[in-house]
C-alpha positions in Angstrom: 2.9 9.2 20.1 -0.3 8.7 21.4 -2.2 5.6 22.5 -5.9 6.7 24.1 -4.9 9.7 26.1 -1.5 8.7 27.7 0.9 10.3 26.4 4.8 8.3 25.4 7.9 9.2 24.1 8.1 10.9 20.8 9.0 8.3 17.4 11.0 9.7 14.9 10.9 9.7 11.1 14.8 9.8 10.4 14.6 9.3 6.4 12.8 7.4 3.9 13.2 5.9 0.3 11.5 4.2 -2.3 11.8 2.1 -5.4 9.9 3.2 -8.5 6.8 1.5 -9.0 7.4 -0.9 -12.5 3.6 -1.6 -13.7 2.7 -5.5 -14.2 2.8 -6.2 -18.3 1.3 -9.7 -18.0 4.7 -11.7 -17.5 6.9 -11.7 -14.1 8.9 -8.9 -13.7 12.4 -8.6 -12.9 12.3 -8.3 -9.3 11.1 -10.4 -6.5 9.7 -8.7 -3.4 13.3 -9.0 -1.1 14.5 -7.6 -4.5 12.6 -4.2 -4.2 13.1 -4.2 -0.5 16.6 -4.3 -0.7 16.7 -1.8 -3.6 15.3 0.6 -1.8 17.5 0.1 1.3 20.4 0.0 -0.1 20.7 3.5 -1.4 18.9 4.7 2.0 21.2 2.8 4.5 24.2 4.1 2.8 23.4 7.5 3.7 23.1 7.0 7.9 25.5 7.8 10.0 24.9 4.3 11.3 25.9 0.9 10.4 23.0 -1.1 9.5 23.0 -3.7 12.8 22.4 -0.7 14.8 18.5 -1.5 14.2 17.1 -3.2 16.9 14.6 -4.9 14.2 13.4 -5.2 10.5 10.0 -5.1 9.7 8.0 -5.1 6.3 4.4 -5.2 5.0 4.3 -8.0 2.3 0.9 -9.4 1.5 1.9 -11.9 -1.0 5.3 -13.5 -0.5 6.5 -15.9 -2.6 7.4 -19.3 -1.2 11.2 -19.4 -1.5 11.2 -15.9 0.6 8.3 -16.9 3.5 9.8 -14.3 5.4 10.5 -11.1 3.0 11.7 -9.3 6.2 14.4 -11.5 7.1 15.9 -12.1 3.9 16.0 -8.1 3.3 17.3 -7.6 6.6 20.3 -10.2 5.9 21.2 -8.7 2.3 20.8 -5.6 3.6 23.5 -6.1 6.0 22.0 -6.1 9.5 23.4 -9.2 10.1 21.9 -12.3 12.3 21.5 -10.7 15.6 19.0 -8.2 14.1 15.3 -9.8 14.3 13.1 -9.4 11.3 9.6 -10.4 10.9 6.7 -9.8 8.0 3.5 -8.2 8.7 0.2 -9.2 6.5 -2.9 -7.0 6.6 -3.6 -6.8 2.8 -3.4 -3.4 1.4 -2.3 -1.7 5.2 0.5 -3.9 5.3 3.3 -1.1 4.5 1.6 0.9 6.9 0.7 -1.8 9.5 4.9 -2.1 9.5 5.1 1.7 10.4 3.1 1.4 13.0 4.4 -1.9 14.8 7.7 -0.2 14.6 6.3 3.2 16.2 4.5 1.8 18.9 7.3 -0.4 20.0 9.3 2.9 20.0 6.5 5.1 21.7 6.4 2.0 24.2 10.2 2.2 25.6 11.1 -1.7 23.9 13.0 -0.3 20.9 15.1 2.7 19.9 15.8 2.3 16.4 13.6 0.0 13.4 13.9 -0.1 9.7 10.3 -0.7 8.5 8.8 -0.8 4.7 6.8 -2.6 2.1 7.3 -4.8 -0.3 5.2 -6.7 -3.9 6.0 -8.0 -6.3 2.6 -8.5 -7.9 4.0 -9.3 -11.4 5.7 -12.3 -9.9 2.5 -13.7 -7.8 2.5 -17.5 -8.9 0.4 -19.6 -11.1 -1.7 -22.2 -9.1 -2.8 -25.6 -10.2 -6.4 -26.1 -9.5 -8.2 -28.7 -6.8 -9.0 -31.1 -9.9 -5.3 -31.6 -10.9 -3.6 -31.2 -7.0 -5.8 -34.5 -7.0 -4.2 -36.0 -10.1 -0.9 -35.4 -8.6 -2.0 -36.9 -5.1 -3.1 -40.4 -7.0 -0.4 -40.1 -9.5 2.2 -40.6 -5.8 0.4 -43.4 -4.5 -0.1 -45.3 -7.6 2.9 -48.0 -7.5 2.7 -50.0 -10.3 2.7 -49.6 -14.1 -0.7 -50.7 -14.2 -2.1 -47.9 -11.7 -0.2 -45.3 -12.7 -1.7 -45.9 -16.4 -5.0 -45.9 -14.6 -4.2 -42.5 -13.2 -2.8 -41.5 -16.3 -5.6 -42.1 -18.5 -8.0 -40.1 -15.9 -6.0 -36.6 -17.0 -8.1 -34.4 -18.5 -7.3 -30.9 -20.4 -8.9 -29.5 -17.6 -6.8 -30.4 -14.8 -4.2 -27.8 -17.1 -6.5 -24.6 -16.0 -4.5 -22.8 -14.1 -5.7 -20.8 -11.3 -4.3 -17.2 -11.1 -3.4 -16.7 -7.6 -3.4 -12.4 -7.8 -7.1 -12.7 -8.6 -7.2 -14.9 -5.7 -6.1 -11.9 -3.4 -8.1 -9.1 -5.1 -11.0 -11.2 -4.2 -13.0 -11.2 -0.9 -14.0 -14.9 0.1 -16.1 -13.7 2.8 -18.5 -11.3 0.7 -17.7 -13.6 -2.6 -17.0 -10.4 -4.4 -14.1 -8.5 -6.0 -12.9 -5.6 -4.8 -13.6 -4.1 -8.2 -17.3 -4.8 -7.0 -16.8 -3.5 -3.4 -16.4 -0.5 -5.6 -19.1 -0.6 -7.6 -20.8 -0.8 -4.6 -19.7 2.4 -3.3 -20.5 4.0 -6.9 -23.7 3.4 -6.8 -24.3 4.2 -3.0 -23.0 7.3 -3.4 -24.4 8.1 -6.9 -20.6 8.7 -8.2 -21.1 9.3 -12.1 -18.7 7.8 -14.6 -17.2 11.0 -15.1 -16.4 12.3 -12.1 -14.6 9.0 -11.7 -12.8 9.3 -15.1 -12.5 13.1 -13.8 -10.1 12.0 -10.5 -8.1 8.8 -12.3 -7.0 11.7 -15.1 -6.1 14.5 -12.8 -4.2 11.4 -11.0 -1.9 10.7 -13.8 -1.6 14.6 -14.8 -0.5 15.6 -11.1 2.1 12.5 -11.3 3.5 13.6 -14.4 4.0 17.3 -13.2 5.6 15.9 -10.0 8.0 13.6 -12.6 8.6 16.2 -14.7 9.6 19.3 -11.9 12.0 16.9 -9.7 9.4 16.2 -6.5 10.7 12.9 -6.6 14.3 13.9 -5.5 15.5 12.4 -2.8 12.5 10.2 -2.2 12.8 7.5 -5.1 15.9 5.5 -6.1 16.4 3.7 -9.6 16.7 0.2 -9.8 18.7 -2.1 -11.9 18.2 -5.3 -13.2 20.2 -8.1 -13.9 21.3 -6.9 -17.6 21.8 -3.0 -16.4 18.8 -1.9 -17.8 17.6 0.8 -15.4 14.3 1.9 -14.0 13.8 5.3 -12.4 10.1 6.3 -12.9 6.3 5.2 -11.8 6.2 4.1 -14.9 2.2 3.5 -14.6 1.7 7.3 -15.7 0.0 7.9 -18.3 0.1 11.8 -19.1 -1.6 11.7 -22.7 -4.9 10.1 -21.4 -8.0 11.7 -22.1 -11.3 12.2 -21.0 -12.7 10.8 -23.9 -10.0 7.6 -23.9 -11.2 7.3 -20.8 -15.1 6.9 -21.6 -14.0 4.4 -24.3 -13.1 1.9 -21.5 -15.6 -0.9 -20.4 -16.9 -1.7 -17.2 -14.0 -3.8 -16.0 -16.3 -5.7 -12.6 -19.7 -5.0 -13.6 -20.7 -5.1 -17.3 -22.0 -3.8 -19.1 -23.6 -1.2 -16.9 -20.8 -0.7 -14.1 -19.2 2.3 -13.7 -15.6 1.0 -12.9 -13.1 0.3 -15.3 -9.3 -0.2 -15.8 -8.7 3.4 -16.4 -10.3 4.5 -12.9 -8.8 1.7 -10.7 -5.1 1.3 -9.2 -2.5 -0.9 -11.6 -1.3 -4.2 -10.5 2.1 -3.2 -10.0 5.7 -3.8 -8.2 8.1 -1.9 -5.7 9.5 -1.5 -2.6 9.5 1.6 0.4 11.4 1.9 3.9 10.9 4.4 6.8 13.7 4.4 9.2 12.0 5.6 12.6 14.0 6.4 15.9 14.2 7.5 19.9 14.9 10.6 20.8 18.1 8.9 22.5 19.2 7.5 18.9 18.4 10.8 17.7 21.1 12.6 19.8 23.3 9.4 19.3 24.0 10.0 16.2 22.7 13.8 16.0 20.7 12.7 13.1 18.3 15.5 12.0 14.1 14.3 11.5 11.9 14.5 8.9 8.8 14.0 11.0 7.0 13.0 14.0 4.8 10.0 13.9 1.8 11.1 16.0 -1.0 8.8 16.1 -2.4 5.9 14.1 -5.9 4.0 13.9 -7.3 1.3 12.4 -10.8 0.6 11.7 -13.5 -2.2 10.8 -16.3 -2.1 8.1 -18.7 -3.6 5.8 -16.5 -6.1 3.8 -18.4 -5.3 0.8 -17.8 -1.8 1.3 -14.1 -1.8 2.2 -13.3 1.2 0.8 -15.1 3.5 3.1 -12.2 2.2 5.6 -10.3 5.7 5.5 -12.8 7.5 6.7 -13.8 5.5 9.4 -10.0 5.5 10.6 -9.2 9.7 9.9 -12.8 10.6 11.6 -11.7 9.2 15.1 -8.1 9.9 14.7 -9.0 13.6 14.2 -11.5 13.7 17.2 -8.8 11.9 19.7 -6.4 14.7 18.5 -8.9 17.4 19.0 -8.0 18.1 15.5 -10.6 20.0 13.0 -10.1 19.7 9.1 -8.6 23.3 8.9 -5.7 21.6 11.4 -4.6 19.0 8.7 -2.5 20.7 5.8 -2.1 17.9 3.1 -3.5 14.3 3.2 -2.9 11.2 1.4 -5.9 8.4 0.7 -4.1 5.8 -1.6 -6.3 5.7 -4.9 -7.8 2.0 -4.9 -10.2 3.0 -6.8 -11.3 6.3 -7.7 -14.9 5.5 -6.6 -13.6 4.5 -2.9 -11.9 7.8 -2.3 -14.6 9.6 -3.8 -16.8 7.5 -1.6 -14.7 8.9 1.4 -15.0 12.5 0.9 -19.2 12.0 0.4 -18.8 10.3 3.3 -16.6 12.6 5.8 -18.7 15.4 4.8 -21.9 14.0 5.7 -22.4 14.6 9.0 -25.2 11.7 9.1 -22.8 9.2 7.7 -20.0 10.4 10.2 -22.6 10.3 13.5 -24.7 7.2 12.4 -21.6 5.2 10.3 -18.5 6.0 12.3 -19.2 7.6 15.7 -18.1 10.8 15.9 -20.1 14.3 16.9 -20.8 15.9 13.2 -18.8 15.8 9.7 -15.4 16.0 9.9 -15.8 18.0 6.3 -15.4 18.2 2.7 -11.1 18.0 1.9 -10.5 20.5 -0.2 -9.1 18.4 -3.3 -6.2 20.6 -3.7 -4.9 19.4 -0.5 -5.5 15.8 -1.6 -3.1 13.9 -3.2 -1.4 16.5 -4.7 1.0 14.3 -6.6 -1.0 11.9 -7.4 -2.0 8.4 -6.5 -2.4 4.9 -6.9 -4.6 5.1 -10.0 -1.0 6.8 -11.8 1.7 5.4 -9.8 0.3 1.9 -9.0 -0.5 -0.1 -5.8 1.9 -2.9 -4.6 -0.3 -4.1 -2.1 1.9 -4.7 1.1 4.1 -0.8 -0.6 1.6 1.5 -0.6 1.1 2.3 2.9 4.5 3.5 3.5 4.5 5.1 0.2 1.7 7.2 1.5 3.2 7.8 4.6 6.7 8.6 3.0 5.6 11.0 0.4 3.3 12.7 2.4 5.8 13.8 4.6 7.9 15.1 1.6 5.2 16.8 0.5 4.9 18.8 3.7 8.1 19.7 4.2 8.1 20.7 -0.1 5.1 23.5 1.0 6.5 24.4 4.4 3.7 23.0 6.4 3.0 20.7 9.0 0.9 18.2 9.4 -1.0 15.3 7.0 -2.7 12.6 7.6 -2.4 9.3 5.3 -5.0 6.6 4.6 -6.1 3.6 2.7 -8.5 1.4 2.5 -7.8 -2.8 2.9 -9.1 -5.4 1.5 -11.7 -7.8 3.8 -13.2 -4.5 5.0 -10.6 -2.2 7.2 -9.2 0.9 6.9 -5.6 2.5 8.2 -4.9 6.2 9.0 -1.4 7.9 10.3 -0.8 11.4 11.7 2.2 12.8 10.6 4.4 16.5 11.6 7.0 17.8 10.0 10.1 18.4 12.3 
């Protein structure tokens, strides 16, 4: 793996596994974040050759924990059986959090202080609490210091149906405080910078869904996602997000879901609120002869990047256009990439943009375009938009499935990005073995 030019010990992709993702239906669903993580581990974990407190650490991208598990990592790590001595910690950087984990755990590898780390995502976005709002945290704050029956009737008398609004904490996250906007808008920002059309975003959300259902429907999924079961037996074994019968015109039909009644981006063309949980297990090349496991993949290089808040979504190209260039890597060298489908106007934002060689010289830094990804090396599953984006999941989904993919075509190397919320972006390099 590489860190500027100096060169340090290889990090190992030993396997991987996934929960499906179960799309939010406007109650909790059945499984809490540690739920998902250890759904996914379980099946994983019981197919090494090792016993699970061989890792030297846990860790997992979870953007929105709840408060009874502050520390998603360390409860998964314990259920999972890695027992006490195994250190676990959570990593939050919004939407790169699954891939933030990845990287932590490759670095400390590349670096010489670990040899072998179990690292993931996991949401539960369904299960994101309801907050009381200021007005009635006040109510509650007078209601506790009012001692006698006389005050508290005071108090009492002071409640309002309003202090019963409660404030929804997931539209909380999906908003930017910074900018004031919602990333729905960031999008609509993008839409309109790059004069994106409706229909070409209607265009990529459909082909989305219909290259997830092919992927269902011929098996691609094998070995990469795991049912889950909940508490009654009922089991779950599909991105059930999919939505194969969709149509161009059902599409059109939608309205503007940030921007009405003149935006351009709706429900259909944005990524579902949705739950699940992923794991990478990456290793030495001392545990690899340990326990002569046999690689998936080499993690290469990362790089993270900074930009316009209210323009977050350009954040995988500014991470893949430097990544690329510190390779020495051209867009003919990169077989298959991944750019998780926020919204379909961000990623089409990203290929106006890496193919602009203004935008890649004045914007990001680099000498000329990097150039326009051919679409059928994009994705070629499917995305977000289909499958769903579990905020602190989706960057070692991308990571995870892009290396499946590879190794599916018989080629080598990918690269897989997202966006993040507050302005960032993410990108990993990725070879097969």
């Amino acid at each position: 793996m590489k860190a500027g030019s100096a060169e340090r010990r290889d990090v190992w992709v030993i396997d991987g596994l996934r929960t499906p993702f179960l799309k939010a239906r406007g109650r909790p669903g059945p499984f809490s974040a540690v739920d998902m993580a250890v759904a996914a581990g379980r099946p994983l974990l019981m197919r090494q050759p090792f016993e699970p407190d061989a890792f030297d650490e846990v860790i997992l991208g979870c953007a929105a924990p709840r408060p009874e598990e502050s520390n998603p990592a360390r409860y998964a790590g314990l259920r999972l059986g890695c027992g006490q001595r195994v250190p676990a910690w959570t990593v939050q950087r919004n939407c790169g959090s699954g891939m933030q984990s990845v990287d932590s755990a490759a670095r400390a590898i590349a670096d010489g202080r670990a040899e072998l780390i179990l690292a993931g995502g996991a949401e539960s976005m369904s299960n994101a609490p309801l907050l009381v709002n200021r007005a009635m945290t006040e109510w509650f704050a007078d209601w506790a210091q009012a001692k006698s029956m006389g005050a508290r009737l005071k108090v009492l008398g002071g409640l309002r149906l309003g202090h019963f609004a409660p404030v929804i904490s997931i539209m909380l996250g999906l908003t930017d405080s910074y900018v004031k906007l919602g990333m729905g808008q960031t999008a609509e920002i993008l839409a309109n910078r790059f004069a994106l059309t409706r229909e070409a975003m209607d265009a990529f959300a459909l082909e989305s869904h219909k290259r997830l259902a092919r992927a269902q429907g011929d098996g691609t999924f094998q070995g990469e996602i795991e049912p889950v079961f909940d508490a009654t037996g009922k089991a779950y074994d599909f991105d059930d997000g999919v939505r194969p019968e969709n149509s161009m015109e059902q599409l059109a039909k939608l309205r503007p879901a940030f921007e009405p009644p003149h935006g351009k981006v709706t429900a259909g063309n944005s990524s579902q609120i949705t739950d699940g949980g992923a794991w990478l297990i990456l290793a030495s090349d001392d545990v690899v002869k340990r326990y002569d496991l046999s690689p998936i993949a080499r993690i290469v290089d990362g790089e993270w990047a900074g930009v316009d808040p209210a323009q977050m979504g350009l954040g995988p190209a500014h991470a893949t256009a430097p990544l690329m260039a510190r390779n020495g890597l051209a867009l003919s060298d990169i077989d298959l990439f991944e750019i998780n489908e926020a919204f379909a106007a961000q990623v089409l934002a990203c290929l106006a943009a890496l193919k602009d060689a203004d935008y890649c010289r004045d914007e990001i830094g680099v000498d000329g375009a990097v150039g326009e990804i051919d679409p059928d090396r994009l994705n070629i599953d499917g995305g977000a938009i289909s499958c769903g984006h579990p905020v602190g999941v989706s960057g070692t989904r991308i990571i995870l499935h892009l290396i499946h993919a590879l190794r599916k075509r018989g080629e080598r190397r990918g690269i897989a990005s997202l966006c993040i919320g507050g302005g960032q972006g993410g990108a990993v390099l990725v070879e097969t073995a």
